[in-house]
C-alpha positions in Angstrom: -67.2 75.7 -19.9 -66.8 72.8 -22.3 -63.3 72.0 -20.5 -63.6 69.5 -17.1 -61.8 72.7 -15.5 -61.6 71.8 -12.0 -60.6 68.2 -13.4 -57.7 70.2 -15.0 -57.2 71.9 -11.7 -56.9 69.2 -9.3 -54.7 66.9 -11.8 -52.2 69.3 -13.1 -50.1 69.0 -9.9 -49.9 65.2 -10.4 -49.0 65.0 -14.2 -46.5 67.9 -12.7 -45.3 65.4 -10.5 -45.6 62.1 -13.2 -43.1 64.2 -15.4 -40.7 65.0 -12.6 -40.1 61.4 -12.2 -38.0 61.4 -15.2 -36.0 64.4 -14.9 -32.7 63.9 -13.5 -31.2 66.9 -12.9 -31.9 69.2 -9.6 -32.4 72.4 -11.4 -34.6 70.7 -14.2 -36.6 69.5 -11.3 -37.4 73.0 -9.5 -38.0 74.6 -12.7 -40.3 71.7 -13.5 -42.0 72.2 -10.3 -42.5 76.1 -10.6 -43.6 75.6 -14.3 -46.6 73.5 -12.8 -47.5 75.2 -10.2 -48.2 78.4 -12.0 -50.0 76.7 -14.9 -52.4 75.4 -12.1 -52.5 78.8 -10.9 -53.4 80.3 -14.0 -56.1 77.4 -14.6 -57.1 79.1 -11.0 -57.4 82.7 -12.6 -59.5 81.5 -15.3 -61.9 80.1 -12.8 -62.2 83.0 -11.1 -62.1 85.2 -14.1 -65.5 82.5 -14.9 -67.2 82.3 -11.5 -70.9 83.6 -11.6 -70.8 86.1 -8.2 -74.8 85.6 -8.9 -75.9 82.3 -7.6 -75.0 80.1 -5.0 -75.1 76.8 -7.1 -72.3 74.5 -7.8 -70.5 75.6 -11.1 -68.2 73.9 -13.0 -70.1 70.5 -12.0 -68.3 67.3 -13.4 -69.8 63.9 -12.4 -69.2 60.1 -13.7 -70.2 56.9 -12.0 -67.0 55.5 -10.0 -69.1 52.6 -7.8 -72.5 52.3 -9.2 -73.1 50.0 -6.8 -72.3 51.6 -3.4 -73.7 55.0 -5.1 -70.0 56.4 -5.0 -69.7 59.2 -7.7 -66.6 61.0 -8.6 -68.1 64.7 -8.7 -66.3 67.8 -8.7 -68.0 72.1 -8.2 -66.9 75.1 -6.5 -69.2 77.6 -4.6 -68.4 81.0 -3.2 -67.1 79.3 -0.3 -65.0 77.0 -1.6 -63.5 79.2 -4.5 -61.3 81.2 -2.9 -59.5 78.2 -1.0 -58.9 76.5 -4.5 -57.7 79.5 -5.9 -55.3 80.2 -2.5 -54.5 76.5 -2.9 -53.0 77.4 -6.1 -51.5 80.6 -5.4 -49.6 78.9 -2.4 -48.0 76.2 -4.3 -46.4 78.2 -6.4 -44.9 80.0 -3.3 -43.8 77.1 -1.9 -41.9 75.8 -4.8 -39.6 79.5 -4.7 -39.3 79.0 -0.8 -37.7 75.6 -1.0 -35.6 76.7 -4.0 -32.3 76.5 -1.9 -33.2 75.4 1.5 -33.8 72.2 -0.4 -30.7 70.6 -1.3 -31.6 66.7 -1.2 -33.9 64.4 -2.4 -35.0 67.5 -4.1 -37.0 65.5 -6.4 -38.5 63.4 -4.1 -39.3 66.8 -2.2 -41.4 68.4 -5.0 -43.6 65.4 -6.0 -44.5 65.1 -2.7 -45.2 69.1 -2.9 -47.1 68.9 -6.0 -49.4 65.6 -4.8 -50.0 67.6 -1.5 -51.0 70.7 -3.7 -53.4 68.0 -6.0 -54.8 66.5 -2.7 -55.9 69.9 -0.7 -57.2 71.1 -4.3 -59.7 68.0 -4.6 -60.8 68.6 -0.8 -62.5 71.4 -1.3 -63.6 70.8 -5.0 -65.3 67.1 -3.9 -68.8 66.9 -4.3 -69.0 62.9 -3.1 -68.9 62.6 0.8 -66.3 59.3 -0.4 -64.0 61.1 -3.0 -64.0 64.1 -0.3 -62.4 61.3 2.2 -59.9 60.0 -0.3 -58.6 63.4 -0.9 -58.9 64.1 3.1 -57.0 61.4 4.4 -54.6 60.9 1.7 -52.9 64.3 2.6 -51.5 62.6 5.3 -49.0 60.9 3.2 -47.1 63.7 1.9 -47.5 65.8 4.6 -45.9 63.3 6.6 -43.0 63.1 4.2 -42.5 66.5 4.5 -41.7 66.9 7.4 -40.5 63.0 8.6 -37.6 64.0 5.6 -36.9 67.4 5.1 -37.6 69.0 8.4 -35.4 69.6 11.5 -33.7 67.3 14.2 -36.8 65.9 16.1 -39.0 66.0 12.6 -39.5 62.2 12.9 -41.2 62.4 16.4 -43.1 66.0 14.5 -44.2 64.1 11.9 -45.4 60.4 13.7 -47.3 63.5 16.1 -49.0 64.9 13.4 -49.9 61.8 11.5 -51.2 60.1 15.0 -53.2 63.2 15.7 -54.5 63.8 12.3 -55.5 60.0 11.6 -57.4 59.6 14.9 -59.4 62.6 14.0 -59.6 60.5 10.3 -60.9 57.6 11.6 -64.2 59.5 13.6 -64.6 61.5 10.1 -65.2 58.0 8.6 -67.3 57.0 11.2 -69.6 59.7 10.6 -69.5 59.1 7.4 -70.5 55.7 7.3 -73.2 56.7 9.6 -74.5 59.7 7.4 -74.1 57.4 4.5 -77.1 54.3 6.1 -79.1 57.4 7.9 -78.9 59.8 4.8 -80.7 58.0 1.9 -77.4 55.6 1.3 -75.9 58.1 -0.9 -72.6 60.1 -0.5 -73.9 63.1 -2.9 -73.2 66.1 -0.6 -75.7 68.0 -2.1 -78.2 65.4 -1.5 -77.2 64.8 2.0 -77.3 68.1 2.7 -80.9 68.1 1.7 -82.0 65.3 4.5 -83.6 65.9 7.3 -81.8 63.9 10.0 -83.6 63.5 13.6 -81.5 65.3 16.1 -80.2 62.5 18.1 -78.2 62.0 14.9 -77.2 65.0 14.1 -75.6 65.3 17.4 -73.9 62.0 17.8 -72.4 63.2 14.3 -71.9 66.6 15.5 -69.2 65.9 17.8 -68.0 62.9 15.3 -67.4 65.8 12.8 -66.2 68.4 15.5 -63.3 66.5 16.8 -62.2 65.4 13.4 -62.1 69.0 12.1 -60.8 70.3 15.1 -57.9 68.7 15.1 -56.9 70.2 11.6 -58.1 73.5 12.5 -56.6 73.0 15.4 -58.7 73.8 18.6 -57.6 73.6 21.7 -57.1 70.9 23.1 -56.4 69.0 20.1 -53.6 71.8 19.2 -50.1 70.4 20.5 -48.9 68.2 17.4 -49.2 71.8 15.6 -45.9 73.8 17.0 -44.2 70.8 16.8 -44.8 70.0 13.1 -44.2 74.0 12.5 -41.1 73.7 13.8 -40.0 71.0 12.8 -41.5 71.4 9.1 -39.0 73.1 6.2 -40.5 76.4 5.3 -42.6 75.2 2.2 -44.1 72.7 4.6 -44.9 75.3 7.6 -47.0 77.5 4.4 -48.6 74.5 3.4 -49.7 73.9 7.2 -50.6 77.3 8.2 -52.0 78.5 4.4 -53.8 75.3 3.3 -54.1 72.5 5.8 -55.3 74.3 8.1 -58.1 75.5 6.4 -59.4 72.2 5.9 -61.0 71.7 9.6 -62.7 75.1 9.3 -64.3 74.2 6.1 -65.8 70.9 6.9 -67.8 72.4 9.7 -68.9 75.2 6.8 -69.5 71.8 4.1 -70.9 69.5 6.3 -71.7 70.7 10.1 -74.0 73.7 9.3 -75.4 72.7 6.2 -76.1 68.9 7.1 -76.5 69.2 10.6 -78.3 72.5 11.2 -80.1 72.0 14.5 -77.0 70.5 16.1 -75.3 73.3 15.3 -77.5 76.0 16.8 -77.8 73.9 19.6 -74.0 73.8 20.0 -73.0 77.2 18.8 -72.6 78.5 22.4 -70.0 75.3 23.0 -68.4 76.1 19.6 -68.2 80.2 20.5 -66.7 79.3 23.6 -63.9 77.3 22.6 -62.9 79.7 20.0 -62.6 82.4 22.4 -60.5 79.7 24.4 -58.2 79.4 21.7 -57.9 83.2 20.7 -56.8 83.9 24.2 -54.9 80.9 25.4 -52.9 80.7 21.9 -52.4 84.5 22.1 -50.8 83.8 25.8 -48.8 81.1 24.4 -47.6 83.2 22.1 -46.5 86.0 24.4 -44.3 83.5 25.8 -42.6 82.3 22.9 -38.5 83.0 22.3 -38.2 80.9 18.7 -39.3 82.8 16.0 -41.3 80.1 14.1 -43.1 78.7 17.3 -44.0 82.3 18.1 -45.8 82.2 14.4 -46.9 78.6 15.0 -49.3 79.4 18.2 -50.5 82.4 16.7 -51.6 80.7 13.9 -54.3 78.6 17.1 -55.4 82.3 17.9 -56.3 83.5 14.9 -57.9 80.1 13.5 -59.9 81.1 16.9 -61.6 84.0 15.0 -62.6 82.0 12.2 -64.3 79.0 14.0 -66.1 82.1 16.0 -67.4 83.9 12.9 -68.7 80.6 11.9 -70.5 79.7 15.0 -71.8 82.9 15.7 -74.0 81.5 12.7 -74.7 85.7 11.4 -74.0 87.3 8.2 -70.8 89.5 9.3 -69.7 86.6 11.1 -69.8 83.8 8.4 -68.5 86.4 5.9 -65.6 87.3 8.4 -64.7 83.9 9.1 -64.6 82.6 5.8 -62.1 86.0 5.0 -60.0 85.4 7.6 -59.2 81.5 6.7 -58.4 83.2 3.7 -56.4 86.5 5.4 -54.4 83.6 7.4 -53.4 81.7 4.4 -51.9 84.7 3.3 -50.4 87.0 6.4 -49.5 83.6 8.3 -48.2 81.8 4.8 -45.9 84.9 4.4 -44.7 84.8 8.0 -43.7 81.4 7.9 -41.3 82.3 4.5 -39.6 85.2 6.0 -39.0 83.0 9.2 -37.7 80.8 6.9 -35.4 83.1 5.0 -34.4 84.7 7.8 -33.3 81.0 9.2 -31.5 80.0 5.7 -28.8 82.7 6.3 -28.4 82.9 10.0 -29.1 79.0 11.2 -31.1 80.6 14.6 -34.6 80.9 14.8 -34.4 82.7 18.5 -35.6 86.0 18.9 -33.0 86.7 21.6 -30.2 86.2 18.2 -31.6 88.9 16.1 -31.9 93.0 16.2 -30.5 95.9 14.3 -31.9 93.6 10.9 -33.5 97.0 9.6 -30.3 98.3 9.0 -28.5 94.8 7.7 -32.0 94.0 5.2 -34.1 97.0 4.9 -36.3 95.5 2.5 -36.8 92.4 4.1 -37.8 94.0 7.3 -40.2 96.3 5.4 -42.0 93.4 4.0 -42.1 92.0 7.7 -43.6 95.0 9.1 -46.2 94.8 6.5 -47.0 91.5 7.4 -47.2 92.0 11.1 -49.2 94.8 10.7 -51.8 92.7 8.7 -51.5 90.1 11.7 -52.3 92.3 13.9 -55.7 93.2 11.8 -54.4 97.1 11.3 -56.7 99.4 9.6 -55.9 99.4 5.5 -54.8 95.3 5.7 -56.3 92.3 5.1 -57.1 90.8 8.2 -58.6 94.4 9.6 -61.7 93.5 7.3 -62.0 89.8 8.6 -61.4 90.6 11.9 -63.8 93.4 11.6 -66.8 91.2 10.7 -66.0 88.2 13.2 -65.8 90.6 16.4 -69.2 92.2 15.3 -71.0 88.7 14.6 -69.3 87.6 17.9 -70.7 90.6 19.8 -74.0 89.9 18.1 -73.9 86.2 19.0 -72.6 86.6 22.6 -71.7 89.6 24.5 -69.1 87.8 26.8 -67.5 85.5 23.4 -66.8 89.0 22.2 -64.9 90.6 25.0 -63.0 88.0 24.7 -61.9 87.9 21.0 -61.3 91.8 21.8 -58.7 90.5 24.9 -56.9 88.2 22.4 -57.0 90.6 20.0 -55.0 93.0 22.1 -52.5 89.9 23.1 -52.1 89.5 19.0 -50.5 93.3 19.0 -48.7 92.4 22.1 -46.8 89.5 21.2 -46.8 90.8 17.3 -44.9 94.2 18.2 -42.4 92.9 20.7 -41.0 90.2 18.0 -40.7 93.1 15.5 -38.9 95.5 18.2 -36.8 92.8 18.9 -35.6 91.6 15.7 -35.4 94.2 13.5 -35.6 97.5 15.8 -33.2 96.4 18.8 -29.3 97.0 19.0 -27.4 94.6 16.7 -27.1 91.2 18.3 -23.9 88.9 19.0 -25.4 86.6 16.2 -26.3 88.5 13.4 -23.1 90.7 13.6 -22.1 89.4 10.0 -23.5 90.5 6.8 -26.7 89.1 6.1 -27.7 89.7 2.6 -31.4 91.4 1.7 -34.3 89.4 -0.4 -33.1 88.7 -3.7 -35.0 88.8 -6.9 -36.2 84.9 -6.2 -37.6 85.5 -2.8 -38.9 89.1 -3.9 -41.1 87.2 -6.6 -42.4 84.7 -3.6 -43.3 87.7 -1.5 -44.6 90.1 -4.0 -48.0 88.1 -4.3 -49.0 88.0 -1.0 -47.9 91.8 0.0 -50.3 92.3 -3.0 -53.0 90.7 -1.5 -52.7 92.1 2.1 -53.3 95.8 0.8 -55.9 95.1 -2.1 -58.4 92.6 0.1 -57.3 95.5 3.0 -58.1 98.7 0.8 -61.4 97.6 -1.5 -62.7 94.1 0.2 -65.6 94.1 -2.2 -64.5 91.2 -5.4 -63.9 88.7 -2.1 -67.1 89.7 -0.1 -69.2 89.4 -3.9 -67.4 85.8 -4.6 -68.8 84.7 -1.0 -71.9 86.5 -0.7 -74.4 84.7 -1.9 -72.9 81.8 -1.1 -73.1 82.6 3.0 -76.4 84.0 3.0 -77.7 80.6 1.4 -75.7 78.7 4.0 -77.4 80.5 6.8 -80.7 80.1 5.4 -80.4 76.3 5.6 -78.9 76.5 8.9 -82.1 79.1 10.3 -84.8 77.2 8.5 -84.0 73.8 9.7 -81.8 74.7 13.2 -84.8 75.4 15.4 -83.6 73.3 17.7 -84.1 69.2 19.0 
């Protein structure tokens, strides 16, 4: 294409947000906002529409000199494994904008330039090609993020938000350690590609290993490093807890797929038992965690820490079905978990109570909202003819494959998923009519219908024919693991 696309895609969200500046009225401003977002989204479609399924080299390449002199570039491509994250990017920020349509009533401009730089930030993460640009995009998510939730969100949202920040910048700070460190042992260049191409000795690779490992696993995040996560869901508004659990999210779990495997290949053989075992750790202790929850949105919030379990396990179970399932299911969460988050959200805006003890009878009160919520938990739960059954699918058989014992596992949290999934459901919109939602509570309206409609869509197509998602990563993976098996022998 003659057309810097991705340019185009990363920088329509903040020209969206330059022209927002000037608008002065509230309504102006959200349709502004929406207006943006789906232009972006289009500019998404087209990419897709574009994408050659064929080869696993960088398209849509765009490179110019930014420092000559420290070999800083600012260079821009998509593979099969970053395509559909830029194009679920996209697709969420459009979401988001409907979602805070009325549960934003203040600084509402203020509220969607933050929105629309976030959406411009996460969208140049995973379309950087310089290891530096890749780090200016990374680390300057933390500002609106923050905002979000330090503003907009609930009563303890300033102690959420100085949480997430602390967590997320300590986790920074070792990523740019690495970096620096990659940069002198690596040729003194930040081209990805080219890095990616070394051949580091494996006392480096491991130092950087774990450099890289507990900055990504922070924004997955793994256990340990999990606890600022329920807090900033909760405390988040609703377009904030999608961004969180659709986007940001994503961003640990592809930094070990754009710079652990492919850069540091024997380290991460030589650590994939390490790796397998803390994901089954967080599938099963996020899944009990879970169990336990009463608040609707926290119940969401540590389910969210089991699941990003499956995809860190199809990852570093470093096999075909496993890669492919793990890269699926970052994209599966986006969606199921995304959608989750806004029906806990709109179910919030009309009743003020997040606890599960409040609700039941809400099939009879919103029958169409709690048909889109069983859909949803269905796909959470990984149910034959959704989403997340195909992901889910392909991670447990690369974990059996990888480790007998990892696999068991995955299969106990699996079960805890249903567990957890199908009690909230009986309780809220199955059970006798509660004390507090007595009164009327109106169904989805055409707004939050066109919000919902997108992502019910893609629950039952990538759940019923799988195949345009596995072709757009195929090739893609199976290059990925040839790098890591040629050069992952071991130290």
């Amino acid at each position: 294409m003659g057309l810097p696309l991705l340019s185009l895609i990363v920088f329509t969200p903040v020209a969206g947000a330059a022209v927002l500046m000037f608008l002065r009225s509230d309504d102006a401003v959200r349709r502004t906002a929406l207006a943006v977002t789906i232009l972006d989204l289009a500019l998404c479609v087209a990419m897709l529409a574009s994408f050659d399924t064929t080869t696993h080299e960088m398209q849509f390449t765009e490179r110019r000199l930014w420092v000559p002199a420290l070999g800083i570039t600012y260079a821009l491509g998509i593979d099969g494994i970053s395509a559909l994250f830029v194009f679920l990017t996209a697709l969420l920020g459009s979401i988001c904008v409907l979602a805070s349509w009325v549960a934003i009533d203040r600084k509402v401009k203020a509220f969607m330039v933050s929105l629309l730089s976030m959406q411009a930030l996460m969208l140049g993460v995973f379309c950087a090609l310089d290891l530096f640009l890749f780090y200016v995009f990374w680390e300057a998510m933390l500002i609106p993020m923050y905002l979000i939730i330090g503003v907009w969100g609930g009563e303890g949202r300033v102690n959420a938000a100085f949480k997430f920040f602390l967590y997320t910048l300590a986790g920074s700070l070792l990523f740019l350690i690495g970096v620096i460190v990659l940069y002198f042992n690596g040729g003194e260049t930040f081209d990805i590609l080219a890095l990616t191409a070394q051949d580091l000795p494996f006392p480096v690779q491991s130092w950087l290993f774990f450099a890289f490992l507990i900055a990504f696993a922070v924004k997955v995040p793994m256990v340990p490093v999990h606890t600022w996560l329920p807090d900033a869901h909760v405390q988040a508004p609703t377009a904030g807890s999608i961004i969180l659990a659709g986007v940001l999210l994503k961003m640990g779990a592809y930094g070990f797929l754009r710079f652990s495997l492919p850069m540091l290949p024997e380290a991460s053989v030589y650590y994939s038992t390490l790796m397998l075992s803390l994901s089954a750790l967080a599938i099963v202790y996020g899944g009990l965690l879970a169990l336990a929850q009463d608040d609707l949105k926290k119940l969401v919030a540590y389910s969210s820490i089991s699941h990003m379990g499956f995809v860190t396990m199809g990852i570093f179970a470093l096999n075909l079905r496993g890669l492919q399932g793990g890269i699926l299911q970052m994209f599966n969460h986006g969606v199921t978990t995304g959608a989750l988050f806004l029906f806990v959200g709109l179910i919030y805006e009309r009743t003020h109570t997040r606890s599960i003890a409040d609700y039941g009878g809400l099939m009879k009160a919103a029958p169409v909202y709690t048909a889109f919520l069983a859909l949803f938990t269905l796909s959470s739960m990984a149910l034959p003819g959704t989403n997340s059954f195909v992901g889910e699918l392909l991670v447990l058989s690369g974990g059996f494959a990888a480790n007998l014992a990892i696999g068991a596992a995955a299969v106990l949290g699996a079960l805890l998923g249903a567990a957890y999934l199908l009690g909230m459901y009986r309780k809220v919109a199955l059970g006798p009519a509660s004390v507090g939602v007595r009164f009327k509570i109106r169904d989805v309206n055409a707004r939050e219908l066109a919000a919902t409609l997108p992502l019910a869509v893609f629950v039952l197509w990538l759940g019923l024919y799988p195949k345009p998602f596995l072709g757009i990563i195929d090739v893609s993976v199976k290059h990925l693991l040839a790098q890591v098996h040629d050069k992952g022998s071991g130290p």
